[in-house]
N, C-alpha and C positions, 0 to 999 in steps of 0.2 A: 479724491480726497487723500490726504497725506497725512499720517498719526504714527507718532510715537510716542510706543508702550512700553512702561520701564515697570518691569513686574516686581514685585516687593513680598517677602515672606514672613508671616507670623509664625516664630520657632514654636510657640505654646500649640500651635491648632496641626503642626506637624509632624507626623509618627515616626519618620524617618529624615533624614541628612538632608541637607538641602541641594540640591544638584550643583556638580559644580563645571557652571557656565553662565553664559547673559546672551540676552538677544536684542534684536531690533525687531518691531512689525510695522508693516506699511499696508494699508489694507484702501483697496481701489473700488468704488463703488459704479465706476463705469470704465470702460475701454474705448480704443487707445487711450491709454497714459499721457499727459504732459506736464506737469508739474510744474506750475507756471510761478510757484511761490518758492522754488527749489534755484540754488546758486548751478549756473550754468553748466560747471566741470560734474557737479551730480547731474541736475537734472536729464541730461544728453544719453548718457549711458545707461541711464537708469529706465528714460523713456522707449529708446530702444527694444533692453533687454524684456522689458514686464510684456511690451508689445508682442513679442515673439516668442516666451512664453504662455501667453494667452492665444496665440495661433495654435502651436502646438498644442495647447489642453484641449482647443474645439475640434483638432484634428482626431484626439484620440476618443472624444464623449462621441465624433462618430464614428468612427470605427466600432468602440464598444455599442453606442447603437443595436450596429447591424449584426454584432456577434449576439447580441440576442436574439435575435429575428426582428428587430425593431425598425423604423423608416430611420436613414440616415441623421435626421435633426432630431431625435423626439428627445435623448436627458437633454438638450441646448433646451429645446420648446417648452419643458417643465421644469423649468430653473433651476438645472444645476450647475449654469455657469454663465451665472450673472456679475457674477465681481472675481477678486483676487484677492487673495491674502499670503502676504510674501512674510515668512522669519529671515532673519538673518541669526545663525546662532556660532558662539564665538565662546570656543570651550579651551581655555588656558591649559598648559602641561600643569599638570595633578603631581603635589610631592608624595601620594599615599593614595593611586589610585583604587586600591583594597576596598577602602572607608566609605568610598561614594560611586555614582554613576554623575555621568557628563549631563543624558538625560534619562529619566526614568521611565519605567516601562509604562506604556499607556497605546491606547488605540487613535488614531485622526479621526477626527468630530467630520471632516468635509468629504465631498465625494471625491475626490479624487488628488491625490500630492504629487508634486515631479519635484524630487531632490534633487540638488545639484550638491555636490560632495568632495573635498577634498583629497587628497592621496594620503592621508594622515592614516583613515579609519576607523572602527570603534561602532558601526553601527552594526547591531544585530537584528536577526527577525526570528519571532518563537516559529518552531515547523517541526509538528508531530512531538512537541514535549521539550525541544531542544533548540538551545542556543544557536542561530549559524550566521557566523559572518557576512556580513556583505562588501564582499572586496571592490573597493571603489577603481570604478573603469575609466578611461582617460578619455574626456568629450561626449561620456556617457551620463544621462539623469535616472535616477532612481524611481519607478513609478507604483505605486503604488494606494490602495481604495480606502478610504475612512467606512465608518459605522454609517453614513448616511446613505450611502451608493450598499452598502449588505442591505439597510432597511428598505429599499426602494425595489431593489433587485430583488428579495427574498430570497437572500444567502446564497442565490448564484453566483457573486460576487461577494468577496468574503473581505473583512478588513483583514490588516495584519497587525498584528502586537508584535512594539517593536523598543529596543532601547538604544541608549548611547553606553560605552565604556567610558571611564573616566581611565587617562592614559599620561602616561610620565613625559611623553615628547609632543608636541603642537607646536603654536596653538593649534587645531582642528577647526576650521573653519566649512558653515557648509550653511544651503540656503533652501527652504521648503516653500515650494510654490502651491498653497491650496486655492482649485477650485470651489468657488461659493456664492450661494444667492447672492444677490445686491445684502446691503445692511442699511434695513430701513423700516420702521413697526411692519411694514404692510408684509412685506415679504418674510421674516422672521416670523412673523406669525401665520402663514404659508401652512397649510395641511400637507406633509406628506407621507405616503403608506403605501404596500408595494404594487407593482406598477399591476393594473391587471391583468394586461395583455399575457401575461409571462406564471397566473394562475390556475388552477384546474382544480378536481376533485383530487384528482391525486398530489397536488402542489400547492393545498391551501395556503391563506398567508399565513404565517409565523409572526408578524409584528403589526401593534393597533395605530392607527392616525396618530401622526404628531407633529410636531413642530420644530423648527429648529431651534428657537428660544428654549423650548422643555429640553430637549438634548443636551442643549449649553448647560444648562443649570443643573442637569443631573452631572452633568461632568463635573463641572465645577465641585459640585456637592461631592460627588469621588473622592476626587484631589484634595480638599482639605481633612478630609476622615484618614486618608489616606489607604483608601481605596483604589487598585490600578485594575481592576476590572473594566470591560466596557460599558458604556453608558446603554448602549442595544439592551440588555440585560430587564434592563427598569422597561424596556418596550414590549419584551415577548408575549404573546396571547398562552 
């Protein structure tokens, strides 16, 4: 499936500036990709790329697997990489980057993100209180855990809070690949809660059964209060 979402802002229900950039999302509810409805010169490139980004994210749910002590397939086997959801975001030169962020600070809802990123810059990640850079590396993706992959993992895997700068020189162009269930009732309304394999008396869980749909919505619900905490929060026992 092939969706574009043009996000829109109510200034009344927003506490702060409105970010300044736009995106594109494309969000795939099976793999391999072919986009049979898509004009040739996209389609081709497009089919490719999402292909071999979704290689690469199974390559690394096993890895992380086994860096739990886990069997190689088991986040694959408990659906956390049943679909794709690709941003493209497209953050114009800022005459008053002072005034705004590119994007605002927030946590990723999915288990697991691989940025692909410019040589522009402007992305930071909070660590120990403080703002740090992430200098973008040339043929390098940005990898990085959402709140879904902390609640599953019980904090052995941490999200990061992360922002954009809003920057005088661009445009800044960069593309975020999340790992995610299919998007379909049955799955979205999916229990997940931390894995057990990975609990003990000394390592009870931290977070109660939930869903993906409850996370959405608690996000969502953040964001328009204007709330940049993480949605994890609304889950702790």
């Amino acid at each position: 499936m092939f969706r574009y979402n043009k996000v829109t802002f109510d200034r009344s229900q927003m506490k702060k500036s409105v970010a300044w950039g736009d995106c594109i999302s494309c969000e795939f509810d099976h793999l391999p990709a072919d986009f049979p409805e898509l004009p040739g010169e996209f389609r081709n490139p497009m089919s490719e790329y999402m292909n071999c980004v979704n290689t690469l994210g199974m390559t690394l749910f096993e890895l992380l697997s086994e860096a739990l002590g886990l069997r190689k397939g088991y986040l694959k086997d408990i659906g956390c990489a049943e679909g794709l959801y690709f941003v493209g975001h497209y953050y114009p030169p800022c005459p008053e980057p002072e005034l705004t962020l590119a994007n605002f600070v927030h946590n990723d809802l999915a288990f697991l993100n691989m940025l692909l990123q410019d040589q522009i810059g402007g992305l930071q990640v909070l660590y120990q209180n403080q703002w740090v850079d992430v200098t973008p590396v040339p043929g390098a993706m940005v990898v990085d855990f959402g709140d879904m992959m902390q609640l599953i993992t019980n904090d052995k895997f941490k999200s990061s809070k992360h922002r954009v700068l809003a920057k005088e020189v661009g445009p800044r162009i960069s593309v975020a690949n999340f790992m995610v269930p299919a998007n379909n009732e049955v799955v979205t309304s999916r229990m997940y809660e931390p894995i057990e394999e990975l609990l003990s008396d000394e390592n009870p869980p931290i977070y109660k059964r939930t869903t993906i749909k409850d996370c959405m919505a608690q996000l969502f619900s953040n964001y328009i209060s204007g709330d940049r905490s993480s949605a994890l929060l609304h889950f702790k026992i």
